[in-house]
PAKOL-564721 format. One record per atom (N, C-alpha, C): x negated, y negated, z; atom name; residue number from 0; residue in three letters. Coordinates in Angstrom, 2 decimals. Each point is the difference from the previous one (the first is absolute). Example, Ala and Ser with C-alpha at 12.3 -4.5 7.8 and 13.67 -1.06 7.14 Angstrom:
// PAKOL-564721
<r><px>-13.19</px><py>5.69</py><pz>7.80</pz><atom>N</atom><n>0</n><res>Ala</res></r>
<r><px>0.89</px><py>-1.19</py><pz>0.00</pz><atom>CA</atom><n>0</n><res>Ala</res></r>
<r><px>-0.90</px><py>-1.20</py><pz>0.00</pz><atom>C</atom><n>0</n><res>Ala</res></r>
<r><px>0.35</px><py>-1.05</py><pz>-0.72</pz><atom>N</atom><n>1</n><res>Ser</res></r>
<r><px>-0.82</px><py>-1.19</py><pz>0.06</pz><atom>CA</atom><n>1</n><res>Ser</res></r>
<r><px>0.77</px><py>-1.09</py><pz>0.73</pz><atom>C</atom><n>1</n><res>Ser</res></r>
//
This chain:
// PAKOL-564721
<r><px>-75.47</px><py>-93.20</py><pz>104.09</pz><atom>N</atom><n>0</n><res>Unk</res></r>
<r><px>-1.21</px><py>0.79</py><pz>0.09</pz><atom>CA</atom><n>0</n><res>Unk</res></r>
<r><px>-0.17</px><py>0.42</py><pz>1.45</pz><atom>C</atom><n>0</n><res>Unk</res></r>
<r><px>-0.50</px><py>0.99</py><pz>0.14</pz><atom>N</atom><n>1</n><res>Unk</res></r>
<r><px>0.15</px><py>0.73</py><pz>1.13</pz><atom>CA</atom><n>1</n><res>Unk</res></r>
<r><px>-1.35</px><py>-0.34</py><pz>0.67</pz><atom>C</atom><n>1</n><res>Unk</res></r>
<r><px>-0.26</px><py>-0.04</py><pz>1.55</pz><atom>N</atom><n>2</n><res>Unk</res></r>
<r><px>-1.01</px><py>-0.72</py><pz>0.66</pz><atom>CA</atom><n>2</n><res>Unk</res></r>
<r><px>-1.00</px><py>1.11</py><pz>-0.20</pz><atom>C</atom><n>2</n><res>Unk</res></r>
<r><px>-0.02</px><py>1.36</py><pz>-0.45</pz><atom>N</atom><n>3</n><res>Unk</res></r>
<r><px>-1.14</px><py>1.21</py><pz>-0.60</pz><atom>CA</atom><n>3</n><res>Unk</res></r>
<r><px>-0.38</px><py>-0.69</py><pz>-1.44</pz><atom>C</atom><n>3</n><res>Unk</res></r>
<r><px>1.00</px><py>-0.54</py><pz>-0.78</pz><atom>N</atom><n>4</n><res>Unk</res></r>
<r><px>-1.17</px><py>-0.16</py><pz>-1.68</pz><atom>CA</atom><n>4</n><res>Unk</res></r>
<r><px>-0.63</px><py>-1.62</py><pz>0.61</pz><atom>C</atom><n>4</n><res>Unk</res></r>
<r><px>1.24</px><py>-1.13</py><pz>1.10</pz><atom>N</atom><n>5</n><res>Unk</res></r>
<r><px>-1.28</px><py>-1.04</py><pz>-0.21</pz><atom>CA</atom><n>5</n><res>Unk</res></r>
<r><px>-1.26</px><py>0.46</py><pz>0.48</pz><atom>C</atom><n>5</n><res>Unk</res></r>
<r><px>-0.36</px><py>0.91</py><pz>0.88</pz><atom>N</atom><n>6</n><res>Unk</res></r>
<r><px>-1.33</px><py>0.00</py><pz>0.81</pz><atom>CA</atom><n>6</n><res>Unk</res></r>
<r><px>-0.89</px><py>0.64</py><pz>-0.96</pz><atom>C</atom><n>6</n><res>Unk</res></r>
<r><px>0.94</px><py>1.06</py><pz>-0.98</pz><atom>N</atom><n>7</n><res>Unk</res></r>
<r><px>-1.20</px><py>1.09</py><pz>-1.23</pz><atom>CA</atom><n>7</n><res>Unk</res></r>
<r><px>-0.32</px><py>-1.46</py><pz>-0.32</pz><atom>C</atom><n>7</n><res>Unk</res></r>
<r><px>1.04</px><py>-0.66</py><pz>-0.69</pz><atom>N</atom><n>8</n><res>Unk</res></r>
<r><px>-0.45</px><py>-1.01</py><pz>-1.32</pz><atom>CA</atom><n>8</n><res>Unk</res></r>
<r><px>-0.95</px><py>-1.33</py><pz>0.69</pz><atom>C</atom><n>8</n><res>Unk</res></r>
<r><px>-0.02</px><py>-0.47</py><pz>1.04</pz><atom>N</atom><n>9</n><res>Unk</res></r>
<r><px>-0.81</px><py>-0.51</py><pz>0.78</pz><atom>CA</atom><n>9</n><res>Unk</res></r>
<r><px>-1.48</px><py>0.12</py><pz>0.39</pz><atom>C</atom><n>9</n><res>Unk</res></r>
<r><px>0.49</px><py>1.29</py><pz>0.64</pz><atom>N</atom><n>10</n><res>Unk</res></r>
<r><px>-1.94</px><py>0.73</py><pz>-0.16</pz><atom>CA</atom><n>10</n><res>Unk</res></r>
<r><px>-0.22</px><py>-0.01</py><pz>-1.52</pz><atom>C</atom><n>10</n><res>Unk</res></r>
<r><px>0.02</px><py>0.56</py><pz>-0.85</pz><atom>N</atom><n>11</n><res>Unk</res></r>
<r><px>-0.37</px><py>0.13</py><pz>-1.47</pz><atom>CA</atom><n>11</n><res>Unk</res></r>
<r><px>-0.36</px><py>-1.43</py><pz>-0.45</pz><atom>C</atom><n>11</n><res>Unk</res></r>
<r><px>1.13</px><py>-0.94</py><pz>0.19</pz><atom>N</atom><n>12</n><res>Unk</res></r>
<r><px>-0.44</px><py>-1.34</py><pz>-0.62</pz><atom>CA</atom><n>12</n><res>Unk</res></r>
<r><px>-1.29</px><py>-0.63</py><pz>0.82</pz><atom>C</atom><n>12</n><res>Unk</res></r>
<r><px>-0.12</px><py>-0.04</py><pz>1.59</pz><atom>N</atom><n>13</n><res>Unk</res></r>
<r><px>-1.26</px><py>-0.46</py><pz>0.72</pz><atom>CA</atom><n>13</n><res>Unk</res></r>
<r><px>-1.30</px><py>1.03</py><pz>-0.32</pz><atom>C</atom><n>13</n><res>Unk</res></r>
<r><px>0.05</px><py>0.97</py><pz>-0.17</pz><atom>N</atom><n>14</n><res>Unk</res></r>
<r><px>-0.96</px><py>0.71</py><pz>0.02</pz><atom>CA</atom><n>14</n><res>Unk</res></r>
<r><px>-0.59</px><py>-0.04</py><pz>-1.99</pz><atom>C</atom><n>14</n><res>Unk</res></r>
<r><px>0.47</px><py>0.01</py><pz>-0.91</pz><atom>N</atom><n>15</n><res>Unk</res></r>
<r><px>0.15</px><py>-0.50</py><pz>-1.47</pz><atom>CA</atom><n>15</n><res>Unk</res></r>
<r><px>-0.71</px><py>-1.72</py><pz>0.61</pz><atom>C</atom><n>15</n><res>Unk</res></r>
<r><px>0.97</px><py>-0.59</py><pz>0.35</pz><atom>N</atom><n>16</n><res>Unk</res></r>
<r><px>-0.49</px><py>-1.59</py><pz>0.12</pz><atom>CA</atom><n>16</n><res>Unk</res></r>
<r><px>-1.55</px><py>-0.39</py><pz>0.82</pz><atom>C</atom><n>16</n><res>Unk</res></r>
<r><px>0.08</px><py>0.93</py><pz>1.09</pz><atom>N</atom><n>17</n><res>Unk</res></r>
<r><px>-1.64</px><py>-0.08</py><pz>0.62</pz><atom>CA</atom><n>17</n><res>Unk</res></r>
<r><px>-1.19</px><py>0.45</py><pz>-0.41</pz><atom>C</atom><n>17</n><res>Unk</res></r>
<r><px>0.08</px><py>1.49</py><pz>-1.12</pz><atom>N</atom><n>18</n><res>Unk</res></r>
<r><px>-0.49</px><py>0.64</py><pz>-0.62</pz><atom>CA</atom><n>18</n><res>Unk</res></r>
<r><px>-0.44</px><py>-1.22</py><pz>-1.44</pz><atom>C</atom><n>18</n><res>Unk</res></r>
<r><px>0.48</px><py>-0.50</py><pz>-0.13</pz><atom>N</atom><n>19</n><res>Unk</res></r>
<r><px>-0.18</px><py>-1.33</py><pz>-1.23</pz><atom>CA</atom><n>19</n><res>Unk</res></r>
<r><px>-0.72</px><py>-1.59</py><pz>0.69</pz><atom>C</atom><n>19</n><res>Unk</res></r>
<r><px>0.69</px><py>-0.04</py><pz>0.83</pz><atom>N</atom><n>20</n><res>Unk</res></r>
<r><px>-0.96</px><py>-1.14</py><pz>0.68</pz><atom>CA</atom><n>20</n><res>Unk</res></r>
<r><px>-1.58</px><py>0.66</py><pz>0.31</pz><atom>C</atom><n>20</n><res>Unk</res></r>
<r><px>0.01</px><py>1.11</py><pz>0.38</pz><atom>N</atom><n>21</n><res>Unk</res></r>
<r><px>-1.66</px><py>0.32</py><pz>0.69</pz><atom>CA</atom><n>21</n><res>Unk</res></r>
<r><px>-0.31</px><py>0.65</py><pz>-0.98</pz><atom>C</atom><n>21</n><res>Unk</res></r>
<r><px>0.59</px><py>0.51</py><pz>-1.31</pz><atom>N</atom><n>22</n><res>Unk</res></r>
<r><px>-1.20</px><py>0.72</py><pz>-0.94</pz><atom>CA</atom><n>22</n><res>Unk</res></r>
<r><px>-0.17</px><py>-0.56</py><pz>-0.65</pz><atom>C</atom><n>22</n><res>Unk</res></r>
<r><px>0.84</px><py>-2.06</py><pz>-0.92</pz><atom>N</atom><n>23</n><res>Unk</res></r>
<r><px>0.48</px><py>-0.76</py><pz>-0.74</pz><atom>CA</atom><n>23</n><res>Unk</res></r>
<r><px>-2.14</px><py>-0.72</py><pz>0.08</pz><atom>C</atom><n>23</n><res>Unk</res></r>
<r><px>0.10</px><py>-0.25</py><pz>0.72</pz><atom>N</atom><n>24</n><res>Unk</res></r>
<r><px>-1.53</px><py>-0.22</py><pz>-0.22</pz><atom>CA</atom><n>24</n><res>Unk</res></r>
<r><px>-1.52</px><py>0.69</py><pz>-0.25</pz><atom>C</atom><n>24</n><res>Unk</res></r>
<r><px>0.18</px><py>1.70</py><pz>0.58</pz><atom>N</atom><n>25</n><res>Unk</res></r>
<r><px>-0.63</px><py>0.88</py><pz>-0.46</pz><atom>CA</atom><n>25</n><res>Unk</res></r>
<r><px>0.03</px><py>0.31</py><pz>-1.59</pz><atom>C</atom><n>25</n><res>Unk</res></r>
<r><px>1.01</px><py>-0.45</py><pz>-0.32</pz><atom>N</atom><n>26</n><res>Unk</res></r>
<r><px>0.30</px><py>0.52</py><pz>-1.43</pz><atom>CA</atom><n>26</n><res>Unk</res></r>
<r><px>-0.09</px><py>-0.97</py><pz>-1.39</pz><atom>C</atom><n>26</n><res>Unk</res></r>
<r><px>0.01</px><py>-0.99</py><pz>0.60</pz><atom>N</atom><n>27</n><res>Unk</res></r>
<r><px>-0.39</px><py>-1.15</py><pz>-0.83</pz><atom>CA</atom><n>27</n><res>Unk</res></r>
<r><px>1.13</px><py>-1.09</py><pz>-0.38</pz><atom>C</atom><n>27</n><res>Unk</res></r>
<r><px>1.28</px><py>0.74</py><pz>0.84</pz><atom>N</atom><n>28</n><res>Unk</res></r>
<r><px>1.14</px><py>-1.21</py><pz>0.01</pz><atom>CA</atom><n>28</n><res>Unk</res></r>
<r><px>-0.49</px><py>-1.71</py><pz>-0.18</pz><atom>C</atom><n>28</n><res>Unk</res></r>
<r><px>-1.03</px><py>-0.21</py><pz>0.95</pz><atom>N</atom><n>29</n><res>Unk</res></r>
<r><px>0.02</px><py>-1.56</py><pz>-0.11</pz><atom>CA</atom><n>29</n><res>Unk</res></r>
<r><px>-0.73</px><py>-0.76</py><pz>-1.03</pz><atom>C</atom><n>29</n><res>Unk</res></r>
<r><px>-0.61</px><py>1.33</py><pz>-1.15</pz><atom>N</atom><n>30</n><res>Unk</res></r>
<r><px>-0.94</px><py>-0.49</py><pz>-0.44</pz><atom>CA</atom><n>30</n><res>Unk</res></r>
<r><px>0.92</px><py>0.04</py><pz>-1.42</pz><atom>C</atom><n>30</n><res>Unk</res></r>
<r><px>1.22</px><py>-0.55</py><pz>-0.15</pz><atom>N</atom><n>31</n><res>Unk</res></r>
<r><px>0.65</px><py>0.47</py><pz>-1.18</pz><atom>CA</atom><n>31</n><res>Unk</res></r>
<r><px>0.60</px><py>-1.61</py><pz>-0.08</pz><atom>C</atom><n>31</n><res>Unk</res></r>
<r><px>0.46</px><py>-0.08</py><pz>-1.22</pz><atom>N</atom><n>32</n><res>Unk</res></r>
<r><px>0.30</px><py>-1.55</py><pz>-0.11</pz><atom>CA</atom><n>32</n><res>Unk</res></r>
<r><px>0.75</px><py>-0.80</py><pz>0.74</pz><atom>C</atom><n>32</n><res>Unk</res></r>
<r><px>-0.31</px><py>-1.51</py><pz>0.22</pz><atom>N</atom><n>33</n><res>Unk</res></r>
<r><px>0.56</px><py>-0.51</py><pz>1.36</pz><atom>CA</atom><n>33</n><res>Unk</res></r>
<r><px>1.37</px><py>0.22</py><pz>-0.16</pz><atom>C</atom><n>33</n><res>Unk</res></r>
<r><px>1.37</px><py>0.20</py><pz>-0.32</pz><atom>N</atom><n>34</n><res>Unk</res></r>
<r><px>0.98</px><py>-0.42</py><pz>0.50</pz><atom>CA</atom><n>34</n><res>Unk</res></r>
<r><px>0.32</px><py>1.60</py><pz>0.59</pz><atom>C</atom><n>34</n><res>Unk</res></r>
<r><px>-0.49</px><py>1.11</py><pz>-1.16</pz><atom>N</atom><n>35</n><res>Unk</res></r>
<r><px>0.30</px><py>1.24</py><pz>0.42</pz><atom>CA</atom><n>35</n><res>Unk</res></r>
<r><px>-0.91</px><py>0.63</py><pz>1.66</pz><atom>C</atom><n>35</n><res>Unk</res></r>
<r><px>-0.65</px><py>-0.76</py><pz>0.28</pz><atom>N</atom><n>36</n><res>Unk</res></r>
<r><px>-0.74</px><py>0.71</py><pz>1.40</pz><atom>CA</atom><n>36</n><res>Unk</res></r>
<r><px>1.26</px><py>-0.60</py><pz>0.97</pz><atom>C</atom><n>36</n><res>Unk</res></r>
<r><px>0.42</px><py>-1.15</py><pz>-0.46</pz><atom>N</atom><n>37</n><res>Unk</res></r>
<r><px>1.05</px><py>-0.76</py><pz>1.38</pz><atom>CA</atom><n>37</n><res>Unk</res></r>
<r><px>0.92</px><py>1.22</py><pz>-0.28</pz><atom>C</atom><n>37</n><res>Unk</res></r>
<r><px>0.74</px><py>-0.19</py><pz>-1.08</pz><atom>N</atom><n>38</n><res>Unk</res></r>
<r><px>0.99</px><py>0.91</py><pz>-0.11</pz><atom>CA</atom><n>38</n><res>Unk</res></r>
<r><px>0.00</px><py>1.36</py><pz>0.52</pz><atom>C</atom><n>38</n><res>Unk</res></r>
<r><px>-0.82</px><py>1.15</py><pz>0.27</pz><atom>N</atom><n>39</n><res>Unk</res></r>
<r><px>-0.26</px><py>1.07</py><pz>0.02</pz><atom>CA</atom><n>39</n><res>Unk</res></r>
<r><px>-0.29</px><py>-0.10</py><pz>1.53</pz><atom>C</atom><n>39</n><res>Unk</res></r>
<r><px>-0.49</px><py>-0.88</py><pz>0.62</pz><atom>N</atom><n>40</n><res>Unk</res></r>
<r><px>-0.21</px><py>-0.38</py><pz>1.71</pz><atom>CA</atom><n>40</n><res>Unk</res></r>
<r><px>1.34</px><py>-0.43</py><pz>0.75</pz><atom>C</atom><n>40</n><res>Unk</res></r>
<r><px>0.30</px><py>-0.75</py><pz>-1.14</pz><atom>N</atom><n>41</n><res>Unk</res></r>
<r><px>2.06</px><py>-0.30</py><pz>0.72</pz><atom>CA</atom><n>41</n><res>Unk</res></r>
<r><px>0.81</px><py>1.00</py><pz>-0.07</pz><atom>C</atom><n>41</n><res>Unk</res></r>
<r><px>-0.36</px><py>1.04</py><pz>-1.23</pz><atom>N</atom><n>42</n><res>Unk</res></r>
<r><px>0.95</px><py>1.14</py><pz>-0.34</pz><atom>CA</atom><n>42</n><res>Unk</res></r>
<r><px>-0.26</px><py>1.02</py><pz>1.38</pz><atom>C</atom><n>42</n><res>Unk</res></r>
<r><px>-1.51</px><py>0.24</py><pz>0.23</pz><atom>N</atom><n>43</n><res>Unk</res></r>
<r><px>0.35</px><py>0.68</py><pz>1.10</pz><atom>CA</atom><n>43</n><res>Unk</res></r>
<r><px>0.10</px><py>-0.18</py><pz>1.32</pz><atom>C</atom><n>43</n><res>Unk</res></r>
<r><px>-0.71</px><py>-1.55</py><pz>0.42</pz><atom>N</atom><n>44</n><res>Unk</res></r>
<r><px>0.64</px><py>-0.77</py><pz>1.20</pz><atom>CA</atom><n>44</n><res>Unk</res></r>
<r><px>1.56</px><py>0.25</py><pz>0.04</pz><atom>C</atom><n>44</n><res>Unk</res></r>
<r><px>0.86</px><py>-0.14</py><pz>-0.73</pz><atom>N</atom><n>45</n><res>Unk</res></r>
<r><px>1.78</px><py>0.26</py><pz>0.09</pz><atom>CA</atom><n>45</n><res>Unk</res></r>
<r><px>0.37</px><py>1.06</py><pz>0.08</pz><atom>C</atom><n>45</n><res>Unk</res></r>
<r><px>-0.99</px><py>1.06</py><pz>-0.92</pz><atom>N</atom><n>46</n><res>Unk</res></r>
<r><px>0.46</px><py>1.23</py><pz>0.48</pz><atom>CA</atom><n>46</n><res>Unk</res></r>
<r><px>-0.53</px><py>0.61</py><pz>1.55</pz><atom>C</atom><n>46</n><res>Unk</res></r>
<r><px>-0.83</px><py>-0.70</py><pz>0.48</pz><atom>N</atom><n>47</n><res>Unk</res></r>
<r><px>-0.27</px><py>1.23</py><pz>1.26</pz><atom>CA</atom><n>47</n><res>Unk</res></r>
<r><px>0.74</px><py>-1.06</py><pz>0.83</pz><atom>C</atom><n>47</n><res>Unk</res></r>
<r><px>0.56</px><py>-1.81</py><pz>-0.04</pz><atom>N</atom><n>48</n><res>Unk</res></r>
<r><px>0.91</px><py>-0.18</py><pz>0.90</pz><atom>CA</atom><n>48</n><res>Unk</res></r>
<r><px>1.19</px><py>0.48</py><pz>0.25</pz><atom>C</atom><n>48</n><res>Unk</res></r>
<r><px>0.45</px><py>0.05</py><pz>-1.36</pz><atom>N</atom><n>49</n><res>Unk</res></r>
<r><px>1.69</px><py>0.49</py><pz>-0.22</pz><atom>CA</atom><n>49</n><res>Unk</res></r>
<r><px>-0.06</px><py>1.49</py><pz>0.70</pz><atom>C</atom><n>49</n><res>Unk</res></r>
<r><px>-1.21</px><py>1.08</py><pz>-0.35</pz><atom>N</atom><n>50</n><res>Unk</res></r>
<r><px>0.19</px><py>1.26</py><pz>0.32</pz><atom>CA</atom><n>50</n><res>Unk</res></r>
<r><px>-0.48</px><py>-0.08</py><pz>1.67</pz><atom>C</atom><n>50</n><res>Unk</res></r>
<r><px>-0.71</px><py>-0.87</py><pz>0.52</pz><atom>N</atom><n>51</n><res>Unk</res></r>
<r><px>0.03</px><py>0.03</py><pz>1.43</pz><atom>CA</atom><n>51</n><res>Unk</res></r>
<r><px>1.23</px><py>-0.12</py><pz>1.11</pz><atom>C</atom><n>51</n><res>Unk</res></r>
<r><px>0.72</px><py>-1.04</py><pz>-0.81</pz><atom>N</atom><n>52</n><res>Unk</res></r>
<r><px>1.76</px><py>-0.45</py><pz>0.52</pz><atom>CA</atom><n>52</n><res>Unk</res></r>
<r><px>0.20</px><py>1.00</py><pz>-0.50</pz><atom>C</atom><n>52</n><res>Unk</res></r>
<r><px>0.74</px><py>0.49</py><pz>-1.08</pz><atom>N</atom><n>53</n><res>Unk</res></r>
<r><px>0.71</px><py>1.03</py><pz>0.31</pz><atom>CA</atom><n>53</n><res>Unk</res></r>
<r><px>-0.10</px><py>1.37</py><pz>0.65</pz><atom>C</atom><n>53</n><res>Unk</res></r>
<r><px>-1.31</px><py>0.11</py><pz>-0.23</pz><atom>N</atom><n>54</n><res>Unk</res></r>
<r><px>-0.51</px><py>1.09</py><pz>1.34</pz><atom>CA</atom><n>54</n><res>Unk</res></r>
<r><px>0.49</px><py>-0.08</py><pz>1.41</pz><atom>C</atom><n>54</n><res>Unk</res></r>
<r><px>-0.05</px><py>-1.13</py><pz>0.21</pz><atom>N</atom><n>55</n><res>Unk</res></r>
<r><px>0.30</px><py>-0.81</py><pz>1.16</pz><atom>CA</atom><n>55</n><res>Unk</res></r>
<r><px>1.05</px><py>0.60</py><pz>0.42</pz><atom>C</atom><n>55</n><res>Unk</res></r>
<r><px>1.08</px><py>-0.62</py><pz>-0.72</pz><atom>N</atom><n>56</n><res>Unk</res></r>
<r><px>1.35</px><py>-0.46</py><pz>-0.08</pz><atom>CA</atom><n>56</n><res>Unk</res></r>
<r><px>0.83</px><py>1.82</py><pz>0.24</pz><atom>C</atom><n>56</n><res>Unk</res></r>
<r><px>-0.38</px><py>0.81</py><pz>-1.12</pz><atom>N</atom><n>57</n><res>Unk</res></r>
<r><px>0.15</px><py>1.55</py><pz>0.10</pz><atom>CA</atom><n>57</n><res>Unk</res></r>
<r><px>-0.46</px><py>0.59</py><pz>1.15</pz><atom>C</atom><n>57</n><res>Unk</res></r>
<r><px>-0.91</px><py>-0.43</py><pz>0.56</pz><atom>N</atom><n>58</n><res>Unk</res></r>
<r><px>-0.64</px><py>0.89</py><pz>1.34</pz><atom>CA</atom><n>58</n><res>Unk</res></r>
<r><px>1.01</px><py>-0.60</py><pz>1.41</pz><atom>C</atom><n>58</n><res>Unk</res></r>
<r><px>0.48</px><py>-1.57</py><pz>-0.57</pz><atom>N</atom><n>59</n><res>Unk</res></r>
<r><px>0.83</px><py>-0.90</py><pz>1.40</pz><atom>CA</atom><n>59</n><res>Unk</res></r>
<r><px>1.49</px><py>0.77</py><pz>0.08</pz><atom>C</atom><n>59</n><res>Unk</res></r>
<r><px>-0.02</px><py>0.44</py><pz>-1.71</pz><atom>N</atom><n>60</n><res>Unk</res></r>
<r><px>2.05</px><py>0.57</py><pz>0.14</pz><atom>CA</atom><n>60</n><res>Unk</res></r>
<r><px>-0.01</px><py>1.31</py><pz>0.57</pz><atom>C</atom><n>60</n><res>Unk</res></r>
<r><px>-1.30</px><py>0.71</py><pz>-0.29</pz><atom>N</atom><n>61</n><res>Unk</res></r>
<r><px>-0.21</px><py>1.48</py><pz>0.25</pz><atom>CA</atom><n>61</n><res>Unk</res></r>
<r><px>0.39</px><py>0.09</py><pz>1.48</pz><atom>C</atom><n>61</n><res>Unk</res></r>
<r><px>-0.63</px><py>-0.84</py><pz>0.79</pz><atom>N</atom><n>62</n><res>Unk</res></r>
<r><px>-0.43</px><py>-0.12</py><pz>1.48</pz><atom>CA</atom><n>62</n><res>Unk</res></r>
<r><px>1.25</px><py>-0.26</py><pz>0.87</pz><atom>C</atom><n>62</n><res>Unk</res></r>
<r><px>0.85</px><py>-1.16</py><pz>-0.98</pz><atom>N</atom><n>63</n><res>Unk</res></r>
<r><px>1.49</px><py>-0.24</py><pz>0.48</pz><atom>CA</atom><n>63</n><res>Unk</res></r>
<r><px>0.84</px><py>0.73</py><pz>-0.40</pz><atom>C</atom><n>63</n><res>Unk</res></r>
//
């Protein structure tokens, strides 16, 4: 994969993953049955970490 799709697919996954952590409680995420609020808070905690590293990682190869 080329260090241009990790940084697309990076931004997309952090910005998707942050967009869910800060609207996940406006919307009534936590108010949904207990195992599914954890689940849906881990789903997008991983996605905006994973898409932050590889953002990362695409912007570090770009540069080198």
């Amino acid at each position: 994969m080329t260090s241009a799709k990790k940084l697309t697919i990076g931004i997309i996954f952090a910005i998707l993953g942050g967009a869910g952590i800060i609207l996940g409680p406006l919307l009534g995420f936590t108010e949904l049955a207990r195992p599914w609020s954890f689940i849906l808070g881990f789903i997008f905690g991983v996605m905006t970490g994973i898409g932050v590293a590889l953002a990362l990682f695409g912007l570090y190869e770009m540069i080198n």
